[in-house]
VEXLUMDREN-744842 format. One record per residue (C-alpha): residue in one letter; x, y, z. Coordinates in steps of 0.05 Angstrom, whole numbers, plus 32768, in hexadecimal, padded with zeros to 4 digits. Layout:
+---------+------+------+------+
| residuo |   c1 |   c2 |   c3 |
+---------+------+------+------+
|       a |    X |    Y |    Z |
...
+---------+------+------+------+
% end
This chain:
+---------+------+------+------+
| residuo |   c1 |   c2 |   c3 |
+---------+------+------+------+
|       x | 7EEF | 806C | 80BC |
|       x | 7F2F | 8083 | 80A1 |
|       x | 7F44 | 80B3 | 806C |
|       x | 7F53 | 80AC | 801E |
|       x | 7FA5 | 80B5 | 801B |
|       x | 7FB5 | 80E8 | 7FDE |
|       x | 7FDF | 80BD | 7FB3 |
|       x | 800C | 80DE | 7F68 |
|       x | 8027 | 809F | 7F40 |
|       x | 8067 | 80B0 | 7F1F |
|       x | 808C | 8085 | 7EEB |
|       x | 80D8 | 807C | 7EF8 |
|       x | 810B | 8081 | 7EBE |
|       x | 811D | 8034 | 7ED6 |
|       x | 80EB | 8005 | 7EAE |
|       x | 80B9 | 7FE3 | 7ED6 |
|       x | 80C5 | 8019 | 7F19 |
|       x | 8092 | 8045 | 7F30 |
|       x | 8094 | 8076 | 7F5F |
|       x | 8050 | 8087 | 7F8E |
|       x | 805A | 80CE | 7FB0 |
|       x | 801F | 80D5 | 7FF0 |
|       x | 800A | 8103 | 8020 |
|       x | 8016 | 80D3 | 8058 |
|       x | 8051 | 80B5 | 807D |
|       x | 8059 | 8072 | 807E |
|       x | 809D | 8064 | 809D |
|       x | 80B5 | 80AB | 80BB |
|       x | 80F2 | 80B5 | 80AF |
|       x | 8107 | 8070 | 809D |
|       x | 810F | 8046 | 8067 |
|       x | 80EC | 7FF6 | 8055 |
|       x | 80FD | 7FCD | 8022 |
|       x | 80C3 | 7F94 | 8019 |
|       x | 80CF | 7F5B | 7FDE |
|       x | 809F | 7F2B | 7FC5 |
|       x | 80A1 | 7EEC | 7FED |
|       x | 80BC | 7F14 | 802D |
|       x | 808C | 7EFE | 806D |
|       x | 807B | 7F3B | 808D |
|       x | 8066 | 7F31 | 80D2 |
|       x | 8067 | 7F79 | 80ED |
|       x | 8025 | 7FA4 | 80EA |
|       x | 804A | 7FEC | 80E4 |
|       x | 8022 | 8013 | 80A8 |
|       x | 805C | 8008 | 807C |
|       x | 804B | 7FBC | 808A |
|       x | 8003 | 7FBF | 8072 |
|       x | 8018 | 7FE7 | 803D |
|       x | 8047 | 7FB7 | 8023 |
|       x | 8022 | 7F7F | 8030 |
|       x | 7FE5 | 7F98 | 8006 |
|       x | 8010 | 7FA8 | 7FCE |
|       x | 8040 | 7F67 | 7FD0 |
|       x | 7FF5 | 7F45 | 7FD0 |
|       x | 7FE9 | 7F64 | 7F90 |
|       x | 801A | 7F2E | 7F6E |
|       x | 8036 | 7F67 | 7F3E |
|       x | 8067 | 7F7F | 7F65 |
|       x | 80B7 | 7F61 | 7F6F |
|       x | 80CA | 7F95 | 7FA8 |
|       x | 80BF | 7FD7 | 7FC3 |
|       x | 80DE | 8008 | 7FEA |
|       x | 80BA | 803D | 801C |
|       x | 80D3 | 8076 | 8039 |
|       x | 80A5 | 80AC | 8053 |
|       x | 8076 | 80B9 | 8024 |
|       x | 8093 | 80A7 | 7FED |
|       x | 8083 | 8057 | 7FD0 |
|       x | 80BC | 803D | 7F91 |
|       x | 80A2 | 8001 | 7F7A |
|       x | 80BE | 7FD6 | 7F4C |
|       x | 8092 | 7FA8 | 7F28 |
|       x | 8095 | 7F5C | 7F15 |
|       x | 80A6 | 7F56 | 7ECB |
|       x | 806D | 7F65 | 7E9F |
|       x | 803E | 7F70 | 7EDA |
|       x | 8014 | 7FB8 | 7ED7 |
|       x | 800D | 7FEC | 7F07 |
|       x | 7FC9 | 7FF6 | 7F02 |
|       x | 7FA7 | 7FED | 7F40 |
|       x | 7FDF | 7FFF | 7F72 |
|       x | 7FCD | 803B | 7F81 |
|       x | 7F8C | 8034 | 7F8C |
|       x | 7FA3 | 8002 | 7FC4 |
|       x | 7FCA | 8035 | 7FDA |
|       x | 7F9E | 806F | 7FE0 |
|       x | 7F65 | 8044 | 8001 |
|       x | 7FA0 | 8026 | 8034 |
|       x | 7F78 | 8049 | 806C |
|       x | 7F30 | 8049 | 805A |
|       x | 7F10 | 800F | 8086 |
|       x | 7EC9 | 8024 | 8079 |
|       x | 7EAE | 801D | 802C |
|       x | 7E73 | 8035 | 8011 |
|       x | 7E37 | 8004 | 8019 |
|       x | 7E5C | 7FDC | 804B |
|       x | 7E35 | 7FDB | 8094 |
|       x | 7E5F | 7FF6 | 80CB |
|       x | 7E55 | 7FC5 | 8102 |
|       x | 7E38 | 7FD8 | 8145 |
|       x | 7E36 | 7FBA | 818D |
|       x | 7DEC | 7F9D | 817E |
|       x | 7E11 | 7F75 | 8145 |
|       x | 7E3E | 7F49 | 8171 |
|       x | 7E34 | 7F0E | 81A1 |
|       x | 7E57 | 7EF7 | 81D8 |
+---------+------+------+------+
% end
């Protein structure tokens, strides 16, 4: 079902950076740089991460390293929204969605 990740958003003294501190590792002890446009073939939870927020469209690049997220935003783009994506990265079941069960499929 997964679990909320705890998630503090921190502005930077660098216009248009923000820094997201979590209780989770993402990389261990290394570091990922993502941009926008980057193809990102890997499924690591760094990946998804990235992905999700490169999705977003309001963000120009990011950096991960443990649990620590420094993004830096496209110009005039927003933060808000981020993270939520973030804390919700591992939460597969929402409320009011149906949780499938083996009567569900066909073969």
């Amino acid at each position: 079902m997964g679990e909320p990740v705890s998630v503090v958003e921190k502005p930077s003294s660098n216009h248009g950076v923000i820094r997201f501190d979590t209780n989770r590792s993402f990389t261990g002890m290394g570091h990922e740089r993502y941009h926008f446009g980057d193809v990102i073939t890997e499924r690591r939870p760094s990946d998804v991460l990235a992905e999700a927020l490169l999705e977003t469209g309001k963000v120009e690049k990011l950096h991960i390293y443990a649990q620590t997220i420094t993004v830096t935003l496209n110009q005039g783009a927003s933060s808000d929204g981020l993270k939520e994506i973030i804390e919700n990265i591992y939460v597969y079941y929402k409320p009011g969605v149906e949780i499938p069960d083996e009567a569900n499929f066909s073969s």
